[in-house]
C-alpha positions as CSV (number, residue, x, y, z in Angstrom):
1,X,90.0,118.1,84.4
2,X,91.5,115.6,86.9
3,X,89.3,113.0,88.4
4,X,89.2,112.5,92.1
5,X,88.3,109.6,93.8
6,X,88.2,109.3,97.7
7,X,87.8,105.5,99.0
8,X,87.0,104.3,102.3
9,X,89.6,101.7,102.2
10,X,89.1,98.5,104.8
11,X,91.0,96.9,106.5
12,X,92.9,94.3,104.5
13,X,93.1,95.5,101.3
14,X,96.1,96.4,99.4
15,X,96.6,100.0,98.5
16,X,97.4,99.0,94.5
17,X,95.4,97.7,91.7
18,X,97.9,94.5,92.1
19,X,98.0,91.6,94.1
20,X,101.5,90.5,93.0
21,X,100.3,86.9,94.3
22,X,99.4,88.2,97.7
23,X,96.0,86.6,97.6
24,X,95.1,90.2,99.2
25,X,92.2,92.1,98.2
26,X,93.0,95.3,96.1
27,X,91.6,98.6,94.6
28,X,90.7,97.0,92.3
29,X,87.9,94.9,94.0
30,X,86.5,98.1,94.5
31,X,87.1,100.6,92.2
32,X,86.2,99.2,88.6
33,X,87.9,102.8,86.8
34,X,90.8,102.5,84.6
35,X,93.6,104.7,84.7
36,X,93.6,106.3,88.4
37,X,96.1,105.4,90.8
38,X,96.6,105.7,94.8
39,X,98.0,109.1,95.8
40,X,100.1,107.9,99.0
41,X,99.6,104.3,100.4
42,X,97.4,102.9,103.6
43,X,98.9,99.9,105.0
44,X,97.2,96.8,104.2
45,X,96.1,96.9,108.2
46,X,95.4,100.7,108.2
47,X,91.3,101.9,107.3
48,X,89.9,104.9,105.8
49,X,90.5,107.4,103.4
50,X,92.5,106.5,100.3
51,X,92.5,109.8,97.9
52,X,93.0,108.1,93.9
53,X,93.4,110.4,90.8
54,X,94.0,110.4,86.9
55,X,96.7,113.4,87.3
56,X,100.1,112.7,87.9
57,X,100.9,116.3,89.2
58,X,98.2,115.8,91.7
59,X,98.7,112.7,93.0
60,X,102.7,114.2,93.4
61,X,100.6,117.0,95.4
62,X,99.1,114.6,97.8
63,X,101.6,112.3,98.8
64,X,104.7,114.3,98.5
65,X,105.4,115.2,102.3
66,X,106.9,118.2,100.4
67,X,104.3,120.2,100.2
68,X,102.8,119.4,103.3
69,X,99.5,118.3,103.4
70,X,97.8,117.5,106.3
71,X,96.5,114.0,106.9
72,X,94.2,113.4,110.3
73,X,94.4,109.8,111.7
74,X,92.5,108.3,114.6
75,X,94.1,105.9,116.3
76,X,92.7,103.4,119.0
77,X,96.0,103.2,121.0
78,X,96.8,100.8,124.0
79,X,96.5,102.3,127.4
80,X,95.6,105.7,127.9
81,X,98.7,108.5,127.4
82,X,98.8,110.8,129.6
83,X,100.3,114.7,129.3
84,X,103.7,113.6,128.6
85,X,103.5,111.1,126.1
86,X,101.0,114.1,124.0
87,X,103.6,116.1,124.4
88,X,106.1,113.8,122.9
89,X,103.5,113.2,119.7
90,X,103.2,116.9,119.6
91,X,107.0,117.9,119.7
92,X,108.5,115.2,117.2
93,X,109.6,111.3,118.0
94,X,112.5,109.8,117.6
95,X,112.3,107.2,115.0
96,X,115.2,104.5,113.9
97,X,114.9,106.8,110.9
98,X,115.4,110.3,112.5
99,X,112.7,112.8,114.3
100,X,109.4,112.9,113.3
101,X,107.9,116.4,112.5
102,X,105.7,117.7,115.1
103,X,102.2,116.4,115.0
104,X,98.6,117.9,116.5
105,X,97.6,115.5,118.8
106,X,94.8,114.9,121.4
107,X,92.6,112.4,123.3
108,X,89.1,111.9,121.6
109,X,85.6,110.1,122.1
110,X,85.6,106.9,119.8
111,X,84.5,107.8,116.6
112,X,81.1,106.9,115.6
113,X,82.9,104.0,113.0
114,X,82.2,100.9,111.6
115,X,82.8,97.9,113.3
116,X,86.7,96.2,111.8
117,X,86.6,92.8,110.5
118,X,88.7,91.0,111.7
119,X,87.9,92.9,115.6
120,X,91.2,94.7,117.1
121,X,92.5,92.3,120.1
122,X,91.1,93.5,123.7
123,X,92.9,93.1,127.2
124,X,90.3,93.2,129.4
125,X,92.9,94.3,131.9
126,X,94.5,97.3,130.1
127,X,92.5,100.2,128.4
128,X,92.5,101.3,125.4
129,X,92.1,105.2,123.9
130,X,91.2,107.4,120.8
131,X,93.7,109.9,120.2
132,X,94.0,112.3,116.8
133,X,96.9,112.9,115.7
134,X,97.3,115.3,112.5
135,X,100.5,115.1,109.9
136,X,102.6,116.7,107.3
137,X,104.9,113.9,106.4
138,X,104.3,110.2,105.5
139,X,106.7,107.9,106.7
140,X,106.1,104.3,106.6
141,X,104.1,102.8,109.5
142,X,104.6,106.7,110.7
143,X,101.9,106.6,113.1
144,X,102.3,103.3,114.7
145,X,106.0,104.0,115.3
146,X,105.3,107.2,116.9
147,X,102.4,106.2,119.6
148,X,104.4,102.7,119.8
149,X,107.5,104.9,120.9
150,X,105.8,106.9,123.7
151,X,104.1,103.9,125.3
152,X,101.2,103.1,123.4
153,X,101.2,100.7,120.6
154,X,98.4,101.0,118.0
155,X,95.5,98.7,117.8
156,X,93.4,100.4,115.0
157,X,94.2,102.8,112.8
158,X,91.8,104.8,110.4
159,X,93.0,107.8,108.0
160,X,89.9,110.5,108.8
161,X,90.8,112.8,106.2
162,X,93.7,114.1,103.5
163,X,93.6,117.9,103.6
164,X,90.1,119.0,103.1
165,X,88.9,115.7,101.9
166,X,87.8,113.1,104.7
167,X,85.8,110.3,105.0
168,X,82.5,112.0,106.4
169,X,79.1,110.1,104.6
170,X,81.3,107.4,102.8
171,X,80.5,103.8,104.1
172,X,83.3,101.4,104.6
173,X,84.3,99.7,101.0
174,X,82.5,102.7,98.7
175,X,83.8,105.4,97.0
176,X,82.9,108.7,95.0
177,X,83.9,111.3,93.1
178,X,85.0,114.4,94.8
């Protein structure tokens, strides 16, 4: 049976086992188990949920934007979009690298998170907003791109959840099997 591992990755840490001289923390100053691997990537400045498995097939299955699984973000964005720049996230942005997919997207509360070490940069004078935005494909720096290209660059970003999985009762830094 395959072994799954879901990691509440911070921020900061490479998404290999690997520091290729990076002088980065890795997986694998958190997860001591041989043989798993990442199933997609976070960027080293990206949080949350990192999905790891011992099946090849499976970890094809999650980060293969062929197949199409969902992936939740929240992402503390600069200023506060209004209709039309939802809209935009919702109908597909244009990207150096083509149109995005559509994507769910909404305004939210701030999630009840951890606090990010090093803290996000604040502008007393401009405001900054939650919004969810939900995925089927996996570009890189995907959802920076897109809120950066209607307006609102990203300050945090934290993966909520990979299909069913999410980060709900993991602290920041531990894993467990799934």
């Amino acid at each position: 049976m395959a072994r799954v591992i879901l990691l509440n990755k911070p921020f900061g840490v490479l998404s290999q086992f690997t520091d290729e001289g990076t002088n980065h923390p890795t997986l694998k100053d958190y997860v001591k188990i041989p043989g798993v691997y990442a199933a997609g990537r976070l960027d080293r400045d990206s949080e949350g949920l990192l999905v790891l498995t011992d099946d090849g097939r499976l970890q094809n299955r999650i980060a293969s934007p062929k197949f199409k699984q969902p992936k939740t973000y929240w992402a503390q964005v600069e200023g506060t979009p209004d209709d039309a720049a939802l809209e935009a996230l919702r109908a597909g942005v244009k990207l150096k690298d083509g149109m995005t997919k559509p994507a769910r997207a909404r305004i939210i509360d701030a999630p009840d998170v951890w606090e990010r070490d090093p803290p996000i940069r604040v502008r007393k004078a401009i405001p900054d907003t939650w919004i969810e935005l939900v995925l089927t494909e996996g570009r890189n720096r995907q959802v920076r791109r897109m809120t950066a290209a209607v307006g609102h660059p990203t300050l945090r970003l934290i993966r909520y959840s990979i299909g069913d999985w999410t980060i709900d009762n993991l602290a920041l830094g531990q894993w467990r099997d799934s």
